[in-house]
BAMIZA-928808 format. One line per field, with one value per atom (N, C-alpha, C, CB): x, y, z; residue number from 1. Coordinates in nm, 2 decimals. Glycine has a CB too. Layout:
<pts>
X	X | ...
Y	Y | ...
Z	Z | ...
num	NUM | ...
</pts>
This chain:
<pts>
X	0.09 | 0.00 | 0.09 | -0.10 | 0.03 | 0.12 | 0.10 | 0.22 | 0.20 | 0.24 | 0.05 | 0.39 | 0.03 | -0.05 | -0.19 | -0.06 | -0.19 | -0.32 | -0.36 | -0.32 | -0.22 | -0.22 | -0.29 | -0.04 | -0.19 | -0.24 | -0.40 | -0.17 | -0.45 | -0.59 | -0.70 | -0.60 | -0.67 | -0.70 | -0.69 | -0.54 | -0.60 | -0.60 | -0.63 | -0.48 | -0.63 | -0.71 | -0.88 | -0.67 | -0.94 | -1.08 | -1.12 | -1.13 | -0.99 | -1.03 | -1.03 | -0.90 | -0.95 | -0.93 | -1.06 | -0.79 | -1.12 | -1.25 | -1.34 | -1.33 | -1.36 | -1.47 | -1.47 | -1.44 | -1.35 | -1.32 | -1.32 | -1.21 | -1.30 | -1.27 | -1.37 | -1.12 | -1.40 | -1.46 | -1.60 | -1.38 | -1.63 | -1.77 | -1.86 | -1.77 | -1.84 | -1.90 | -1.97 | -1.77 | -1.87 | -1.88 | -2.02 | -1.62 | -2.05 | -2.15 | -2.26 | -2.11 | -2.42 | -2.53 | -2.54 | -2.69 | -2.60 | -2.62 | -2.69 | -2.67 | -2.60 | -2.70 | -2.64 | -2.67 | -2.60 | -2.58 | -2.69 | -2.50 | -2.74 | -2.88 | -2.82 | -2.95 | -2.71 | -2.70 | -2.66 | -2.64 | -2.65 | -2.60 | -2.50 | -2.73 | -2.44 | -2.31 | -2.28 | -2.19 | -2.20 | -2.22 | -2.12 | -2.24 | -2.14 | -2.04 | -1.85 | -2.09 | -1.85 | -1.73 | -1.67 | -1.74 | -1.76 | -1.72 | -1.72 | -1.80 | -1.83 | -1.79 | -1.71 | -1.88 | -1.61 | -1.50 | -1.36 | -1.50 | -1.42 | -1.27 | -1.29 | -1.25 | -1.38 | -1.40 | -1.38 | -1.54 | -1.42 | -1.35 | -1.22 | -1.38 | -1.17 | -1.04 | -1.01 | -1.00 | -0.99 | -0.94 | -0.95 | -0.99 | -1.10 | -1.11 | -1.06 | -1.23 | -1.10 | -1.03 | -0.87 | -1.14 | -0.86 | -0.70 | -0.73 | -0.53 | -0.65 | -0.67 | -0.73 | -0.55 | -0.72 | -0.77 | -0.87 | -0.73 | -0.93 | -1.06 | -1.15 | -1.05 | -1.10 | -1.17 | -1.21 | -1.08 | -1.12 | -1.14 | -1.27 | -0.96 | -1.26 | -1.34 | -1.46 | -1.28 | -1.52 | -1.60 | -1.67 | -1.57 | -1.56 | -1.60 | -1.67 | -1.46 | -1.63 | -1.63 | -1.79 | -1.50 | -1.78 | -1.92 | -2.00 | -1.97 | -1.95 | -2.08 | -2.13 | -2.06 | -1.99 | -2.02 | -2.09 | -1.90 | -2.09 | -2.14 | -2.33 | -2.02 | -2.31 | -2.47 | -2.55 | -2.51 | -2.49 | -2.55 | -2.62 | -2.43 | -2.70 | -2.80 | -2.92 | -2.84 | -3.02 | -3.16 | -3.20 | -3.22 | -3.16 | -3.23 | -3.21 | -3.19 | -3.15 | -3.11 | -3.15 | -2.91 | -3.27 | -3.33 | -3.23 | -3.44 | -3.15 | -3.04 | -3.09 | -3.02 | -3.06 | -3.09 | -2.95 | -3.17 | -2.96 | -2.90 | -2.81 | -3.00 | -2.69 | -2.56 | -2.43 | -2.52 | -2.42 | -2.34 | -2.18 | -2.39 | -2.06 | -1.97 | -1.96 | -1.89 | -1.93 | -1.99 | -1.89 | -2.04 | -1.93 | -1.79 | -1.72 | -1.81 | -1.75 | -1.66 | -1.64 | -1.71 | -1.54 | -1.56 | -1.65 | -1.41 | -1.73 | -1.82 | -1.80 | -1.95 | -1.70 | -1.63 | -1.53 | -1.59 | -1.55 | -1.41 | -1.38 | -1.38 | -1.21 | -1.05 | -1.01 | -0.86 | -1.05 | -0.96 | -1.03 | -0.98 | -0.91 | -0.91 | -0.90 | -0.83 | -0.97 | -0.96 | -0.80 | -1.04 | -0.75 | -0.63 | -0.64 | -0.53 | -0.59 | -0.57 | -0.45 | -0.49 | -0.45 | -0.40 | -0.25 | -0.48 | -0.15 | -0.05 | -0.03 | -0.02 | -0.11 | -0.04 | -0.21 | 0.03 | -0.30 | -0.47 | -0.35 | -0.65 | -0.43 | -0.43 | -0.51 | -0.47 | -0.47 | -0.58 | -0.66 | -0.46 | -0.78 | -0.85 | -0.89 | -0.92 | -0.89 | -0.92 | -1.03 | -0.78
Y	-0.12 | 0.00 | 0.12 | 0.00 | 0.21 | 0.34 | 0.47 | 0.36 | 0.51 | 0.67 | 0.69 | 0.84 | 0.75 | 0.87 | 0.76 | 0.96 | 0.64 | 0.57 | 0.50 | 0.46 | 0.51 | 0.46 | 0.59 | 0.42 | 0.73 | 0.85 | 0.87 | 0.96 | 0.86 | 0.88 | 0.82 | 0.73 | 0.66 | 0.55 | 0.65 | 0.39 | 0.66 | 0.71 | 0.84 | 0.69 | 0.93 | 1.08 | 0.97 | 1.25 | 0.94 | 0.89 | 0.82 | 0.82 | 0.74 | 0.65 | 0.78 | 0.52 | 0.89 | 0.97 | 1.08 | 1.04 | 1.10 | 1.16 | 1.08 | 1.23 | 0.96 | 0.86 | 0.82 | 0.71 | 0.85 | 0.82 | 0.91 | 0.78 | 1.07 | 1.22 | 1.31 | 1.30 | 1.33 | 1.47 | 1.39 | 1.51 | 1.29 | 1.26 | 1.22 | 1.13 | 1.21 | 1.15 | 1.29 | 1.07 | 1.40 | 1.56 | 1.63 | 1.68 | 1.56 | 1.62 | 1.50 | 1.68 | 1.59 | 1.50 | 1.40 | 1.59 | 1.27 | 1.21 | 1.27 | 1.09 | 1.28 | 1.37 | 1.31 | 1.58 | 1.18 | 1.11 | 1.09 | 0.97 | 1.02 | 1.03 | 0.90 | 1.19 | 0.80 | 0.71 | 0.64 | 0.72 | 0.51 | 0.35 | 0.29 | 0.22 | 0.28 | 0.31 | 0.44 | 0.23 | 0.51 | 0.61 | 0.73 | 0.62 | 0.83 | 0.87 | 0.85 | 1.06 | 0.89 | 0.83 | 0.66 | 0.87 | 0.61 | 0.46 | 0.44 | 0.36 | 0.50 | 0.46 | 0.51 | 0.46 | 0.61 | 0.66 | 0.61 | 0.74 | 0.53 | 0.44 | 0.31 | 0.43 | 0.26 | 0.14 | 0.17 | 0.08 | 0.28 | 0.29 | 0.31 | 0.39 | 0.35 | 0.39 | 0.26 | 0.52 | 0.18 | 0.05 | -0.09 | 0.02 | -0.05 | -0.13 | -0.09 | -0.15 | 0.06 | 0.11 | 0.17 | 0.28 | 0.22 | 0.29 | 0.44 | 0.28 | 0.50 | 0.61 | 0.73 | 0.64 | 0.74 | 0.82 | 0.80 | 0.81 | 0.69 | 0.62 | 0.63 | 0.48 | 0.62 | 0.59 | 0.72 | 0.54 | 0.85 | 0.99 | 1.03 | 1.08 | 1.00 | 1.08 | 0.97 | 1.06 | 0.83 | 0.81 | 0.87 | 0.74 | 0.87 | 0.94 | 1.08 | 0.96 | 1.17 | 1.28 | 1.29 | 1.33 | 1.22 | 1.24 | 1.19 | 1.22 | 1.12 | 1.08 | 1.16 | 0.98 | 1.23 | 1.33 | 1.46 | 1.35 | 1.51 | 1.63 | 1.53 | 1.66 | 1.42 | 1.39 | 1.41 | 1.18 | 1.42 | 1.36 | 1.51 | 1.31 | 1.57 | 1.69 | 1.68 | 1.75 | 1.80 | 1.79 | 1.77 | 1.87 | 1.76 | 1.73 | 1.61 | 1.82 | 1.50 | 1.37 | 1.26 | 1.35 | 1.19 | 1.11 | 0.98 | 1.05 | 1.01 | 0.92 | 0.76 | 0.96 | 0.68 | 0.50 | 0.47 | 0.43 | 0.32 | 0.20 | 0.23 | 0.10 | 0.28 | 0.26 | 0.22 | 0.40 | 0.10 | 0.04 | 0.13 | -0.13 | 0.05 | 0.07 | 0.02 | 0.05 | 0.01 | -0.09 | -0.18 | -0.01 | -0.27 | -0.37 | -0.31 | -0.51 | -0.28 | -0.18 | -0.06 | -0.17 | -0.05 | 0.09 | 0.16 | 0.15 | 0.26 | 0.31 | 0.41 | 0.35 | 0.43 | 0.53 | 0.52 | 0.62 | 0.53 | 0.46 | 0.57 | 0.33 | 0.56 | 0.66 | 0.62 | 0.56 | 0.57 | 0.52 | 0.65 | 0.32 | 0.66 | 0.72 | 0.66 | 0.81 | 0.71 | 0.66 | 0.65 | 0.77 | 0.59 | 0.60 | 0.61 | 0.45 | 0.70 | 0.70 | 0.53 | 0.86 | 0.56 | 0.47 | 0.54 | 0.48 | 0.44 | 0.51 | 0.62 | 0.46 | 0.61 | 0.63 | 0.73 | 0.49 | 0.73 | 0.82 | 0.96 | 0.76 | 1.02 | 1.21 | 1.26 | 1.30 | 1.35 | 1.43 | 1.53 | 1.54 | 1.53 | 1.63 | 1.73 | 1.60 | 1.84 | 1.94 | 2.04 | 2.01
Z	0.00 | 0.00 | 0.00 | 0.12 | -0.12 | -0.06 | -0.03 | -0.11 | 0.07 | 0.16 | 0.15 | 0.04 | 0.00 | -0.01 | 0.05 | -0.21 | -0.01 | 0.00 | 0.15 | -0.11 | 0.19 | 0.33 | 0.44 | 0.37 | 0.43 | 0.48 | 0.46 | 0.40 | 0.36 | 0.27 | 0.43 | 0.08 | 0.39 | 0.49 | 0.67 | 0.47 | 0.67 | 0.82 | 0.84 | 0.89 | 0.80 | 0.82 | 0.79 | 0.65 | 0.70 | 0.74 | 0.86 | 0.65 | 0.92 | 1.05 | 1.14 | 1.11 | 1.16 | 1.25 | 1.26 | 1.22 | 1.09 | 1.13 | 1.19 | 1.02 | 1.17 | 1.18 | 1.35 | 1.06 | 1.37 | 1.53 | 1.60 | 1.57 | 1.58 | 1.68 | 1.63 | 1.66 | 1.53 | 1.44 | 1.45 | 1.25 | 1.41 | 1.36 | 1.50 | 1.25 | 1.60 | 1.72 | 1.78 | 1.84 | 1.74 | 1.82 | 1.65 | 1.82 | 1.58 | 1.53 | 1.54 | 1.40 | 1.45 | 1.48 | 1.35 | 1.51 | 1.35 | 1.24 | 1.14 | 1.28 | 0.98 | 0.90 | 0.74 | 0.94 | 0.77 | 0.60 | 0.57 | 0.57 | 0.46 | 0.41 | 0.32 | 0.33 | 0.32 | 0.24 | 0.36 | 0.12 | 0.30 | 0.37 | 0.28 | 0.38 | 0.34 | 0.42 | 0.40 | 0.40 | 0.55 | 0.53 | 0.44 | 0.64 | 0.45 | 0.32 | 0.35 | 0.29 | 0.49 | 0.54 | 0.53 | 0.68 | 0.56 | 0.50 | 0.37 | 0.54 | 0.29 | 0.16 | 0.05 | 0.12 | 0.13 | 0.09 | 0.07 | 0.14 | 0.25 | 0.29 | 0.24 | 0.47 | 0.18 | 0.12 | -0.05 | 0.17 | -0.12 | -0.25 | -0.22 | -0.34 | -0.16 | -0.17 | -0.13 | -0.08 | -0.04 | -0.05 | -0.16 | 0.04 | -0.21 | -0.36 | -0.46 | -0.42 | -0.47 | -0.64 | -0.60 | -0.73 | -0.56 | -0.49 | -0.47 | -0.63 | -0.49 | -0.44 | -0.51 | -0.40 | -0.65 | -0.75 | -0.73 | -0.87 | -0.79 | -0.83 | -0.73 | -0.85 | -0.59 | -0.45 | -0.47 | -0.31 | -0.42 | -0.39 | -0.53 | -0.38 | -0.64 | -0.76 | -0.70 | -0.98 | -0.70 | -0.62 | -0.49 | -0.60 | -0.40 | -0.24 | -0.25 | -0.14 | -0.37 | -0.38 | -0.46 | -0.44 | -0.54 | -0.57 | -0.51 | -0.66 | -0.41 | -0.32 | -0.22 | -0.24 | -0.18 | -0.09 | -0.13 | -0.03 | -0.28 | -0.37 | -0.38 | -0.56 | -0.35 | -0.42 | -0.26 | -0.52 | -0.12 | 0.01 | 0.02 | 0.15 | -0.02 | -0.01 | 0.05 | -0.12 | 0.03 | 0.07 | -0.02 | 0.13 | -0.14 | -0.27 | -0.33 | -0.36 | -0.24 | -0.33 | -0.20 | -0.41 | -0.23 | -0.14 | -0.04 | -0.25 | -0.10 | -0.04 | -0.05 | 0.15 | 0.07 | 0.06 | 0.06 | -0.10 | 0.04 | 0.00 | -0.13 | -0.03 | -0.12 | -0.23 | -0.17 | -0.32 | -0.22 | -0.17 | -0.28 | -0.17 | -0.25 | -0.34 | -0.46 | -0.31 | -0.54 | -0.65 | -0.70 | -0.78 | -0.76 | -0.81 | -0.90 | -0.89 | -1.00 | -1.09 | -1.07 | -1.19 | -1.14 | -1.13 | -1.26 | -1.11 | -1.19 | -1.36 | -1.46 | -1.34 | -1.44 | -1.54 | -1.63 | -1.47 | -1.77 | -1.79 | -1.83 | -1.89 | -1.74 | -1.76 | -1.94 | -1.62 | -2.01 | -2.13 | -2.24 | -2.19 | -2.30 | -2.42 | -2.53 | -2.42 | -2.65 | -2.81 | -2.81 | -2.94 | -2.86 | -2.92 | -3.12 | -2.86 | -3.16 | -3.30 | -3.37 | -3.33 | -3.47 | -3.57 | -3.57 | -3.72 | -3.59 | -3.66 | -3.72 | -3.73 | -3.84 | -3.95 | -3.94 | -4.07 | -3.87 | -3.88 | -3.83 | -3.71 | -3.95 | -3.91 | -3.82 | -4.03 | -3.72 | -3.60 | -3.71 | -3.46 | -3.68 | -3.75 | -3.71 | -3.79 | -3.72 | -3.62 | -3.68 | -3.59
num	1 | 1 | 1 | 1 | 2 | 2 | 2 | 2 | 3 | 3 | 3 | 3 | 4 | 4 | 4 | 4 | 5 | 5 | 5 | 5 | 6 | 6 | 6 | 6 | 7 | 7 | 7 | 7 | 8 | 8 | 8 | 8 | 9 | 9 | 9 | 9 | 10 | 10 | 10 | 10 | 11 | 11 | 11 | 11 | 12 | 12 | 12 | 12 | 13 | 13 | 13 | 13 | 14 | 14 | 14 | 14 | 15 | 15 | 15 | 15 | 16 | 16 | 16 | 16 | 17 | 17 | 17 | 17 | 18 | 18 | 18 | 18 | 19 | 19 | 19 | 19 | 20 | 20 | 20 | 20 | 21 | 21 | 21 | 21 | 22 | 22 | 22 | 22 | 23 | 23 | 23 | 23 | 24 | 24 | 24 | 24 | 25 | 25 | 25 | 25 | 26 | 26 | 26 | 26 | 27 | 27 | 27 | 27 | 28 | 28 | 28 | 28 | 29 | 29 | 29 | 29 | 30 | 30 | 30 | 30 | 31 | 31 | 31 | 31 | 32 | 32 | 32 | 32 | 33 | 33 | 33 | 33 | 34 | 34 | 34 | 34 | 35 | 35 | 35 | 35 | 36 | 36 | 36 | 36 | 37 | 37 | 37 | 37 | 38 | 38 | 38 | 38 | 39 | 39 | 39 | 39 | 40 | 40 | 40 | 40 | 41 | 41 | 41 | 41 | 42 | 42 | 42 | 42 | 43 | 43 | 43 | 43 | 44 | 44 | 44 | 44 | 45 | 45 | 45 | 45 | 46 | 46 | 46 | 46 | 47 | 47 | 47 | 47 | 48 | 48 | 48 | 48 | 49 | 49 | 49 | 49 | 50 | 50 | 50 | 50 | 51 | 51 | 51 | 51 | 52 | 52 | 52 | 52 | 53 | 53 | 53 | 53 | 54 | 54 | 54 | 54 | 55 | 55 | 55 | 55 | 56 | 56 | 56 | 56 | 57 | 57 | 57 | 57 | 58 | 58 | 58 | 58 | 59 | 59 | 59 | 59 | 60 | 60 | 60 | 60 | 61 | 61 | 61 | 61 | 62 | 62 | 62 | 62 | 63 | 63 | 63 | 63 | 64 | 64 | 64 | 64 | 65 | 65 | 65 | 65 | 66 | 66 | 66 | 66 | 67 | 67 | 67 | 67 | 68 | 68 | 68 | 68 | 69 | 69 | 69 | 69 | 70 | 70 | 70 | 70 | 71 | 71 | 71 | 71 | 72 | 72 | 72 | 72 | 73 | 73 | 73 | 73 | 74 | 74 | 74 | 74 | 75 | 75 | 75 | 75 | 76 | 76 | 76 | 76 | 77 | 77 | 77 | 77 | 78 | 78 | 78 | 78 | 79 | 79 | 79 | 79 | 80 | 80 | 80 | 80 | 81 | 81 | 81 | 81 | 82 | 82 | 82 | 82 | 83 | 83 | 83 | 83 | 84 | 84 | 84 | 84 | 85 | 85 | 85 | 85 | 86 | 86 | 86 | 86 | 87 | 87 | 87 | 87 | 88 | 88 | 88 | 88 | 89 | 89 | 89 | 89 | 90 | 90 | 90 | 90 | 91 | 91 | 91 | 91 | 92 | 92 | 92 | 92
</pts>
C-alpha cells in the first residue's frame, strides 16, 4: 500500500473516530459517506476511490433522497481514451 493511499485510509479513521461522534447524524445514504470513501479507496486505490467518495459526498444533499448505495464492483467510469492509428491524421 502506498504513503498517499495509506495517509488517505487514516485521516478517514481519525474523522470517523474524533470529528464525527462531536456532530449529529445527518448522512442520508448506507453506508455512510465516510465509510464509503474508505472502502473505495481500498477497492479502487486512491484516485478512483477519492473521484467516487467525492461524488458521493457532492450527491449527500436535501435534494437527493439518499438510501442504499453500496460501493460498486466496478468501477463506472471509464479513464480510457480513443487512441488513434499510426499512421490516422488528427483532425481538427
Amino acid at each position: 500500500m502506498g504513503i498517499a493511499k495509506k495517509a488517505a485510509l487514516k485521516s478517514i479513521e481519525f474523522y470517523k473516530k474524533h470529528i464525527s461522534p462531536l456532530k449529529p447524524p445527518s448522512c442520508r445514504f448506507t453506508p455512510t459517506c465516510s465509510t464509503y470513501m474508505y472502502k473505495s479507496i481500498e477497492h479502487f486505490g486512491l484516485f478512483r476511490g477519492l473521484l467516487l467518495g467525492t461524488w458521493r459526498i457532492l450527491r449527500c444533499n436535501p435534494f437527493n433522497p439518499g438510501g442504499e448505495d453500496p460501493v460498486p464492483e466496478e468501477f463506472p467510469i471509464s479513464l480510457s481514451f480513443p487512441r488513434r492509428k499510426k499512421n490516422e491524421k488528427v483532425r481538427y
